[in-house]
C-alpha positions in Angstrom: 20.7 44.0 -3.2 21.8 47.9 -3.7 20.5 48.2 0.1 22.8 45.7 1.1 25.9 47.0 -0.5 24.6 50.7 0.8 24.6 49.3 4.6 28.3 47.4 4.2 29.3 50.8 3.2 27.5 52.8 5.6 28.8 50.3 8.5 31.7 52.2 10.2 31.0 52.3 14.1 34.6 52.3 14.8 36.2 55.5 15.1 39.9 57.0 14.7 39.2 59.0 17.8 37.6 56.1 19.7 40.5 54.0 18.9 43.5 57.0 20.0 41.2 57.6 23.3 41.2 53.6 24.0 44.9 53.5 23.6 45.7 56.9 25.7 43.4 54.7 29.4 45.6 51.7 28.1 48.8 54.0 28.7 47.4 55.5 31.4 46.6 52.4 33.4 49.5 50.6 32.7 51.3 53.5 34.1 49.3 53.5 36.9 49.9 49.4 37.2 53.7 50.0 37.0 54.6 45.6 36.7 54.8 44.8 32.9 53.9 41.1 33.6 49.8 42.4 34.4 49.7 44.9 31.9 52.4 46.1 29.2 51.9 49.8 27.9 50.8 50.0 24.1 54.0 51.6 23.0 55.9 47.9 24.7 52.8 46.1 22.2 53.4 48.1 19.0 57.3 47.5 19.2 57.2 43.9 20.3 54.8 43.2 17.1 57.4 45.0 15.2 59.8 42.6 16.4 58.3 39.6 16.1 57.1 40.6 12.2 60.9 40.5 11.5 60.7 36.8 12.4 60.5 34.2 10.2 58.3 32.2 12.5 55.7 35.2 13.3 54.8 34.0 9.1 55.0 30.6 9.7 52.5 30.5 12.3 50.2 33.5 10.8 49.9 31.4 7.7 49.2 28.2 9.8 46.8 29.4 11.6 45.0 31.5 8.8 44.4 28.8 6.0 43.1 26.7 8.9 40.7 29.2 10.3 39.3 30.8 6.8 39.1 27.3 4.8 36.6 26.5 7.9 34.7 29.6 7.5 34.5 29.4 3.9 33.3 25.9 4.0 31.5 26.6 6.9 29.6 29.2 4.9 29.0 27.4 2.0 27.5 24.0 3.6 24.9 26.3 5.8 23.6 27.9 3.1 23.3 24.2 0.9 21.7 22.7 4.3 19.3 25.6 5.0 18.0 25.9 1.1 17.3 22.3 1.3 15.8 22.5 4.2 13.2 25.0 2.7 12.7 22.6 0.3 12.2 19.4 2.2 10.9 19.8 5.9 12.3 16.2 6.8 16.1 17.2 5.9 15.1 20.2 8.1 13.7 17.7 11.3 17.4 15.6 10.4 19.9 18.8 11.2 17.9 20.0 14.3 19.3 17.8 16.7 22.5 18.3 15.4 22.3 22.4 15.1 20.9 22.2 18.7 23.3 20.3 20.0 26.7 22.1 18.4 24.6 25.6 19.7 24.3 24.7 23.3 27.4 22.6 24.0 30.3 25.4 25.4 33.4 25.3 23.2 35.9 23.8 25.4 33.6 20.6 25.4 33.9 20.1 22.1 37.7 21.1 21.7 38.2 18.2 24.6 35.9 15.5 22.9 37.0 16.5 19.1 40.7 16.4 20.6 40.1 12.5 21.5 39.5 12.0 17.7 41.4 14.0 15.1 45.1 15.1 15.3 45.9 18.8 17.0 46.9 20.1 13.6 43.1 19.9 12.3 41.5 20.9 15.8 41.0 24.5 14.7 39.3 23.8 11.5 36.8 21.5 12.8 36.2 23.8 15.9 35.8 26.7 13.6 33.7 25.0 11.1 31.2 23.5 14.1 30.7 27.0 15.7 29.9 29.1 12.8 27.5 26.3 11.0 24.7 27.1 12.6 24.9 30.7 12.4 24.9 30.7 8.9 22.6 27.8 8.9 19.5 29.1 10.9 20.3 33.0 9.5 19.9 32.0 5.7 16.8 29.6 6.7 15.2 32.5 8.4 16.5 34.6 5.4 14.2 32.2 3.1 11.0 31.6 5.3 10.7 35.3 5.6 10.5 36.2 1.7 7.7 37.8 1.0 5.0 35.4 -0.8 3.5 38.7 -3.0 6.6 38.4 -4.7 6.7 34.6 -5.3 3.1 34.8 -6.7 4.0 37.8 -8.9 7.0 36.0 -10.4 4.9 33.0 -11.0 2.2 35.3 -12.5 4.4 37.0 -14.8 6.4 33.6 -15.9 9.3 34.8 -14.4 12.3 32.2 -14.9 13.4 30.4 -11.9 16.9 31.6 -12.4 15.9 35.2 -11.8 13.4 34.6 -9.0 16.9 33.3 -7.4 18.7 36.0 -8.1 16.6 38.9 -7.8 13.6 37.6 -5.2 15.3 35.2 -2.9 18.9 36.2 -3.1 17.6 39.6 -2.2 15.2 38.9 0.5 18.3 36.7 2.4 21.0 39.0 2.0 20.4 40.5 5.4 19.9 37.4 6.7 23.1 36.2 5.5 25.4 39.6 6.3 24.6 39.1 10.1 25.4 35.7 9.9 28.7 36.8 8.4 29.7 38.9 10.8 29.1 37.2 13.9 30.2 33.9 12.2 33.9 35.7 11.3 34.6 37.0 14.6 33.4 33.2 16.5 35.5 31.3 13.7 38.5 33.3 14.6 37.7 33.1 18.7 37.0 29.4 18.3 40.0 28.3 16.2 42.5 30.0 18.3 40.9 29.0 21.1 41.5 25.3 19.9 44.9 25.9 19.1 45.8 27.2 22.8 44.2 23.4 24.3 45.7 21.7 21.3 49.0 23.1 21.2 49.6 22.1 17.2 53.1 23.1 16.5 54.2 26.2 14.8 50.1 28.0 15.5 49.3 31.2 16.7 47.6 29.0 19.8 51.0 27.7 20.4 52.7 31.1 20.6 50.2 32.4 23.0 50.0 29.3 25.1 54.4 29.6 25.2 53.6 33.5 26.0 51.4 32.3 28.9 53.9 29.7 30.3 57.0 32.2 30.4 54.9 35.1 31.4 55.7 36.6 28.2 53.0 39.4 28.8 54.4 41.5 25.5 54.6 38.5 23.5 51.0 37.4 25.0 49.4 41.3 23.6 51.2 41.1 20.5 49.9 38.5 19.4 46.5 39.1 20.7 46.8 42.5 18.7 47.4 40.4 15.5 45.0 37.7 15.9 42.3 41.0 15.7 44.2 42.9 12.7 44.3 39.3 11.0 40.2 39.1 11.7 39.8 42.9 11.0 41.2 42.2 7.5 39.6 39.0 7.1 36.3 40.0 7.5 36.5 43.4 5.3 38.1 40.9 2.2 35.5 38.4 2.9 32.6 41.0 2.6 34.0 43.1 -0.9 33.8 39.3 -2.2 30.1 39.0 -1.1 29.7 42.8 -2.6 31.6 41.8 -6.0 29.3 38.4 -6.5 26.2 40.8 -5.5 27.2 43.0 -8.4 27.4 39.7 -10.4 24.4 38.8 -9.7 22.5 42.1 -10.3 24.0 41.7 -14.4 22.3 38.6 -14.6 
């Protein structure tokens, strides 16, 4: 567990000076470009986004969108890692989902935005988009996770009388952590891709999706970057909260 706290830490690839050097081609090509409508100039971004965050409706839609996007996630999360420890457990609930993870893999997203469309209301696309993309991640990570624990261990703990709580905790837990981090990460960036992605086909009123889609339609090309810059802050943040929560229950879990 310690080693997966150590590598969250340790995991900064992005760079201050990466970032600023980024920004200065940005400038420099859409100097070079010289028609706002193809490409704005980062300064144009920075003080639209200050604009619109005086906005009542910049909130509105923020909030919308967010609740939407992280409930899925979150339940997302929490139904993979149910379905993959029972299918550990019993091979044929295991044979059931594998159809169903194979087919919500290998169908492309706008398929099932289109077909989910047909059935639910707009205003719940992006949560059932969300949810359906980052399912399997989790799903087939945490099952991995468990097949690969090392079966030393799991005779040890049965040699010693270990309590089945604490081979949880401190065999299996441990052993799926890494399993479950990358799962994390790939699933939070997808959820967030997905969702809004649904909301631009959807249209729901008063969503992100909708502000980008208006954006597009006018040729709003600031409006269209700003909010493409907050959609990634908004995931940024989401996903370092998210991961100090899986750090803080870790911690609980090592006191047990």
């Amino acid at each position: 567990m310690k080693s997966f706290i150590s590598a969250v830490k340790q995991k900064r690839a992005i760079r201050l000076w990466s970032v600023l050097t980024w920004i200065i081609v940005w400038q420099i090509i859409s100097i070079l470009v010289e028609h706002d409508v193809l490409l704005v100039s980062p300064v144009t971004v920075f003080l639209k986004l200050l604009q619109l965050v005086r906005e009542p409706g910049f909130w509105q839609s923020v909030s919308y969108s967010f609740i939407r996007i992280a409930a899925a996630f979150f339940l997302a999360t929490l139904s993979g890692v149910i379905f993959a420890a029972l299918s550990a457990r019993f091979r044929r609930i295991e044979e059931f989902l594998a159809p169903f993870m194979l087919i919500v893999k290998a169908t492309p997203v706008a398929s099932f935005i289109i077909l989910v469309l047909i059935w639910i209301p707009a205003r719940n696309l992006s949560m059932i988009i969300s949810y359906l993309m980052v399912l399997p991640i989790i799903y087939t990570n945490v099952l991995s996770g468990i097949r690969s624990t090392d079966i030393k261990l799991l005779e040890m703990a049965v040699v010693f009388e270990i309590p089945k709580r604490r081979r949880i905790t401190h065999i299996y837990v441990s052993q799926v952590l890494p399993f479950f981090q990358s799962a994390c990460l790939l699933g939070l960036g997808l959820c967030w891709k997905s969702g809004i992605a649904a909301e631009v086909i959807g249209i729901p009123k008063g969503s992100i999706g909708e502000r980008l889609y208006t954006a597009k339609i006018f040729l709003a090309t600031p409006d269209l970057f700003a909010w493409t810059l907050t959609i990634i802050l908004i995931s940024v943040i989401f996903e370092k909260v998210f991961m100090l929560l899986v750090q803080h229950l870790i911690k609980r879990l090592e006191r047990l």
